[in-house]
Legacy VTK file of the C-alpha trace (Angstrom):
# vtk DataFile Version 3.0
C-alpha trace
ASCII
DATASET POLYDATA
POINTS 325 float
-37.399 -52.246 -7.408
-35.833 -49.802 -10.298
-38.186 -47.462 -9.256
-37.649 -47.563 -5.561
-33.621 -47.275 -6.758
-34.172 -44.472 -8.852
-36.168 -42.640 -6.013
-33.149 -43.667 -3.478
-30.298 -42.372 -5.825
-32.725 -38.894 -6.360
-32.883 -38.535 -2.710
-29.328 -39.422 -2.160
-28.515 -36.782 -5.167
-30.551 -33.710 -3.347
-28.879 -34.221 -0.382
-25.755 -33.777 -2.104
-26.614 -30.687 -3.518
-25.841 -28.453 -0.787
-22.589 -29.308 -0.408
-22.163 -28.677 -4.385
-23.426 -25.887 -3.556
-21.237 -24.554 -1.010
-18.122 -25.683 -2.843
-19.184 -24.050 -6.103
-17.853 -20.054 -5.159
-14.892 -21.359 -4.982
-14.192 -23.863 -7.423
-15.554 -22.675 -10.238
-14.320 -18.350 -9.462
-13.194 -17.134 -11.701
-15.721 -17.741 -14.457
-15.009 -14.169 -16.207
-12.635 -11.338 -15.827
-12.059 -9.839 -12.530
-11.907 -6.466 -12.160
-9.131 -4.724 -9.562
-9.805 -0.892 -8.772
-6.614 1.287 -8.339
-7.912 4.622 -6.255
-5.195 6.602 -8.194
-4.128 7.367 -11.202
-3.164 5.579 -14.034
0.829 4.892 -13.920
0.808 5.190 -10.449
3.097 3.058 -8.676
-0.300 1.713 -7.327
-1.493 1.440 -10.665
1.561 -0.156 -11.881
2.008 -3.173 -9.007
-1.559 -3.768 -9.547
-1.152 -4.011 -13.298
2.043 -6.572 -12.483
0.185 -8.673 -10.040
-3.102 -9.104 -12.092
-1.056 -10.342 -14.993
0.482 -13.148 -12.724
-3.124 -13.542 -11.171
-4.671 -14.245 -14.500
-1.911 -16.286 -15.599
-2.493 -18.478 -12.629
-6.099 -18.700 -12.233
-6.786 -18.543 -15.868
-9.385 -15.809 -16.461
-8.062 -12.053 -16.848
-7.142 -9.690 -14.245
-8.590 -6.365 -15.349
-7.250 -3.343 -14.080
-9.187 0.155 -13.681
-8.164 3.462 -12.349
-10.525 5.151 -10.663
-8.851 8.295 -9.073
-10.124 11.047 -7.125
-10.815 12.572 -3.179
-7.626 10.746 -1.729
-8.215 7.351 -2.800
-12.177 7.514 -1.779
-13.666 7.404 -5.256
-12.634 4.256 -5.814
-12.419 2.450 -2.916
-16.016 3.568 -2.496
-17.126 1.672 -6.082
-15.798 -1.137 -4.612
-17.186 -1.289 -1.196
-20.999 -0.704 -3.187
-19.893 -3.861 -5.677
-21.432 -7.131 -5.647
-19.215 -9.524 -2.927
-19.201 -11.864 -5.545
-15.135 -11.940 -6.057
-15.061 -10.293 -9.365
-14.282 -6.914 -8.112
-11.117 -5.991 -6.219
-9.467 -2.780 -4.534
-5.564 -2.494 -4.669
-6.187 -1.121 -1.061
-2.968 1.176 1.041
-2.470 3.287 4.150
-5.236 6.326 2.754
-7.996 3.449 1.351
-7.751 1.170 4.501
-6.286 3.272 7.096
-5.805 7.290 7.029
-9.233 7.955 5.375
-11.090 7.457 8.332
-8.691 10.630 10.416
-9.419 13.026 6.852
-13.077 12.994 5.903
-16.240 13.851 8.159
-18.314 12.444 6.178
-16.602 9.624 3.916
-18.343 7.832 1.662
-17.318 3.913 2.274
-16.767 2.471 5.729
-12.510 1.486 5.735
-13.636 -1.592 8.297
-16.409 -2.692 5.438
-13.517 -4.366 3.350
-12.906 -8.461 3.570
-8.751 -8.513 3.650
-7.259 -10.751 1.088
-4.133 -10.322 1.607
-0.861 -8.107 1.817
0.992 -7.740 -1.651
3.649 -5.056 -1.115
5.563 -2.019 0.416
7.549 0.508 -1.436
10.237 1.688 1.249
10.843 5.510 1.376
13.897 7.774 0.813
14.254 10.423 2.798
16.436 13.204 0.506
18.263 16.276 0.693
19.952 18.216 -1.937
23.853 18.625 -2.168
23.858 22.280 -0.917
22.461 21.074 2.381
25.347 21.666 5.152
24.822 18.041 6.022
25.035 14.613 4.384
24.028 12.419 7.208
21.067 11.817 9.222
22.924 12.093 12.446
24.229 15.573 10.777
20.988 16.913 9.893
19.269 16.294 13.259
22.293 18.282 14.391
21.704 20.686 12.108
17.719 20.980 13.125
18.343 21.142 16.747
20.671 23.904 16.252
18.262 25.817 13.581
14.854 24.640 14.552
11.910 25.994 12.035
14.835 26.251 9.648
14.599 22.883 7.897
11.725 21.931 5.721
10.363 18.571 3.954
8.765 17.947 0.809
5.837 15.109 0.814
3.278 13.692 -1.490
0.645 15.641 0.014
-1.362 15.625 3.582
-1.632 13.099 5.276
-0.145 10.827 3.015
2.694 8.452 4.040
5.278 10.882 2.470
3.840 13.206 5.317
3.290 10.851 8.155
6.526 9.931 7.630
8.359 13.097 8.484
5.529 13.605 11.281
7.144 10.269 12.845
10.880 11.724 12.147
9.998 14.708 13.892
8.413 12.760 17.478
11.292 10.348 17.495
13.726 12.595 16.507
12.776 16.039 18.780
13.170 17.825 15.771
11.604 21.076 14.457
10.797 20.909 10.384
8.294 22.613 8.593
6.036 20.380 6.423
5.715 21.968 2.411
3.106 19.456 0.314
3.090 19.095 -2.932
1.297 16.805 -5.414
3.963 13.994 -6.128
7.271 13.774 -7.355
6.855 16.090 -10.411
6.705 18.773 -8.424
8.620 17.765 -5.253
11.854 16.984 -6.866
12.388 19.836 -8.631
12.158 21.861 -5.623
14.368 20.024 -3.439
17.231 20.088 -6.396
16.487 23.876 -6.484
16.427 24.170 -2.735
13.176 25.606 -2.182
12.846 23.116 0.138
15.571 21.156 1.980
14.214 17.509 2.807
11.558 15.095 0.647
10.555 11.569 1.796
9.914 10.107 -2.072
9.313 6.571 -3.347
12.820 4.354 -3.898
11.557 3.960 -7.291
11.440 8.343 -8.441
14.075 9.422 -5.658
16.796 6.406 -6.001
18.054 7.401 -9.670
18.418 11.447 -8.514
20.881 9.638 -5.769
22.769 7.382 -8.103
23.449 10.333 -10.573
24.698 12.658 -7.646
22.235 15.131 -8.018
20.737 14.296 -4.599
21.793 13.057 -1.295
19.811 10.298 0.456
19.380 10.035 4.178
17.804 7.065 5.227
15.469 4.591 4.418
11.540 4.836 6.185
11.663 1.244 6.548
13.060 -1.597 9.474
14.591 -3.268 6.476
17.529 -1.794 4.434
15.954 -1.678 0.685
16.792 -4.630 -1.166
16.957 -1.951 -4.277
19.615 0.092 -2.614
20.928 -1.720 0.090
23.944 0.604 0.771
21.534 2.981 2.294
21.118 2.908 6.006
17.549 2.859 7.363
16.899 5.465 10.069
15.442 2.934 12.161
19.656 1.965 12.428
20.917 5.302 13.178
19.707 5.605 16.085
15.953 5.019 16.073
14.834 1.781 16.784
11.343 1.269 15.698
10.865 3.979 13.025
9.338 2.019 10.070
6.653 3.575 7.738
5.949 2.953 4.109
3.548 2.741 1.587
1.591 -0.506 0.934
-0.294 -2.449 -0.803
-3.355 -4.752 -0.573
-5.367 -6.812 -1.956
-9.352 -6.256 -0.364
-12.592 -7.257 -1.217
-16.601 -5.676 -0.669
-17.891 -6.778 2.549
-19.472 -10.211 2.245
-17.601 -11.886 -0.534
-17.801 -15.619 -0.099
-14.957 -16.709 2.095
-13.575 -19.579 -0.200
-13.113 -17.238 -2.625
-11.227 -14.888 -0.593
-8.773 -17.651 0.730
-8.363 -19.027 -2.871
-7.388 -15.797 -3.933
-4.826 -15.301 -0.905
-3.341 -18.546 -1.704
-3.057 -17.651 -4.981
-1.673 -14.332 -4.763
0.941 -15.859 -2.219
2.092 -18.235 -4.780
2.896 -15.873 -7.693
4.699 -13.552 -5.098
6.652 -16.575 -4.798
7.696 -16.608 -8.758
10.596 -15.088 -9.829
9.223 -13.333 -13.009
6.945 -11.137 -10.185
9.316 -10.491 -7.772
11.922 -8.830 -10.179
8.965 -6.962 -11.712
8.169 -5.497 -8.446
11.976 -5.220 -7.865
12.349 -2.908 -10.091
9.622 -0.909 -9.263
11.446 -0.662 -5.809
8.922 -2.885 -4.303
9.372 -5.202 -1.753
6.890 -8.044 -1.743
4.511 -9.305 1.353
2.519 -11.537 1.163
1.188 -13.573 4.190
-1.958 -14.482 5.478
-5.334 -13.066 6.085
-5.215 -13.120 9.760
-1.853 -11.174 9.245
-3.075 -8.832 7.218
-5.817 -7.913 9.952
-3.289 -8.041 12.335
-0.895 -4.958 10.406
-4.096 -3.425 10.067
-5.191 -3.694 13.886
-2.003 -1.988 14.547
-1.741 0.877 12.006
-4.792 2.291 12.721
-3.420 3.420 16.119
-0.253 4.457 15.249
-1.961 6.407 11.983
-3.869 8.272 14.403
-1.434 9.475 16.760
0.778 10.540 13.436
-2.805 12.947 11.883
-3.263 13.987 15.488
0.234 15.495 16.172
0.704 16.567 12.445
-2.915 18.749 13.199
-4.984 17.435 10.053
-7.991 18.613 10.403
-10.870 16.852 8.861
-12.726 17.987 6.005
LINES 1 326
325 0 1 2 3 4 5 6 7 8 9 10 11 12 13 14 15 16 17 18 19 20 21 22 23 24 25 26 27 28 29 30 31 32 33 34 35 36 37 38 39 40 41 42 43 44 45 46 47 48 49 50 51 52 53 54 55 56 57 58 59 60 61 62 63 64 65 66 67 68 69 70 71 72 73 74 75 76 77 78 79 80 81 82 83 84 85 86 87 88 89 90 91 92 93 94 95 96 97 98 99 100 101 102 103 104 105 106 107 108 109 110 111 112 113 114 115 116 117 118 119 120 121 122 123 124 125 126 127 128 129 130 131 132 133 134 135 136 137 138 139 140 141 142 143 144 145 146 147 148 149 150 151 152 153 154 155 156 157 158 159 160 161 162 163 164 165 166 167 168 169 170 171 172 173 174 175 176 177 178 179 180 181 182 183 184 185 186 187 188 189 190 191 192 193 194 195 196 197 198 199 200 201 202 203 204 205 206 207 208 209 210 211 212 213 214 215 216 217 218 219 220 221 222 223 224 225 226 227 228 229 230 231 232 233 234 235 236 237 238 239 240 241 242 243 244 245 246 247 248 249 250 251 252 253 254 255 256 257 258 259 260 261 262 263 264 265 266 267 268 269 270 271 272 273 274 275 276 277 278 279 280 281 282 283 284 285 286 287 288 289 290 291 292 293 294 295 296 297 298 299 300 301 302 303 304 305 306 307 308 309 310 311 312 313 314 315 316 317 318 319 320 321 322 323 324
């Protein structure tokens, strides 16, 4: 009879064993460190949210959050690393609008499928400031589109570079606006800024976080905000969404993906986690004074925004006449 029970409570045990199995990925990740990828360089505001959200990440889920900058061919470098990584939940992208989205409009032959990503989940959006210096014979959005229409090919704008959200974003001013402006890139605020104060240029769409303190000290003018939303940050800006046209939102963003394949109780514990310390105030007024706005949401929103960017991205590259390398 102890035999028999022994051979009962073995067989009862194996069948058990799948289902310790299956709820294993997720109850025991993280084990180790986990490893997030930033696509641009170090001190980027990428690279900085990322760095803020992993330390909340490993202070809730109790193993580090490691973060690595792997720069290089507009984001593809390292959001190709992580698309070749194990799908084991220990490697991450910070993934945005060029990772995700615009990548697929630039390159020919790009190394990393954008669809080949699991989406974790939204984190954040950095609204952008659309500037002019103080020499400009306008101070007002409605004024400058004046000011276009009467002079157009006259007015230029300053972005991050093409095809970057900086870019898109006057591409989108332009359709809704009927304007004529000349597109000058440059490679970020460093050199952007200093041409606009010197007036080699006469518009730049910049981060909240680099163009808000030229505003506050005078030596700037802002415009508008890129976003629906008036910025939390500087909410005595209008958006130009409010003066006059509706629907005009565009930003940079941020979010959290993972290589194709990555258990999915791993990737809804992490969600759930990464909604809860947006939640906390010590994150939020990190990210608030980055000029961040945080997201959040869930994954089927996230695939949602992305369903409907993709679109709208290509219809900005198209009429802004990238042409892919």
């Amino acid at each position: 009879m102890k035999l028999s029970f022994l051979k009962n409570l073995a067989v009862a045990g194996a069948a058990l064993l799948p289902l310790a199995a299956g709820a294993q990925p997720a109850d025991a990740w993280p084990e180790r460190a986990v490893r997030i990828v930033v696509p641009f360089q170090a001190g980027s505001a990428t690279d900085l949210i990322t760095r803020q959200l992993g330390e909340a990440l490993g202070k809730e889920l109790g193993q580090p959050f490691i973060v690595e900058a792997r720069p290089g061919a507009g984001a593809a470098i390292g959001s190709t690393m992580v698309a070749r990584a194990e799908p084991d939940g220990y490697t991450l992208l910070m993934g945005g609008p060029a990772a995700v989205v615009t990548n697929r409009y630039l390159h020919k032959n790009l190394s990393y499928d954008p669809d080949a990503f699991e989406l974790v989940s939204m984190v954040a959006y950095t609204p952008n400031i659309l500037l002019t210096n103080t020499e400009q014979p306008f101070k007002t959005l409605p004024e400058m589109i004046a000011y276009a229409k009467a002079n157009p090919g006259k007015l230029t704008y300053a972005s991050f570079g093409p095809g970057t959200t900086s870019h898109l974003a006057g591409e989108m001013l332009r359709s809704v606006a009927g304007v004529d402006i000349l597109h000058i890139p440059y490679k970020g605020a460093g050199e952007a800024i200093p041409a606009l104060i010197s007036g080699q240029v006469t518009m730049y769409f910049d981060t909240i976080m680099t163009g808000l303190p030229h505003v506050q000290s005078g030596r700037l003018v802002a415009l508008g905000m890129s976003t629906a939303d008036r910025a939390a940050l500087a909410p005595q800006i209008p958006t130009i969404a409010e003066q006059g046209y509706a629907g005009y939102d565009i930003a940079p963003w941020y979010g959290v993906v993972a290589p194709q394949g990555t258990p999915e109780p791993i990737l809804e514990k992490l969600n759930q986690a990464i909604n809860k310390v947006l939640t906390t105030g010590e994150l939020r007024e990190k990210l608030a004074q980055a000029g961040a706005e945080p997201r959040g949401g869930s994954r089927q929103e996230f695939a949602e925004f992305i369903k409907a960017e993709i679109p709208r991205t290509k219809q900005l590259v198209e009429q802004a006449g990238l042409s892919i390398q």
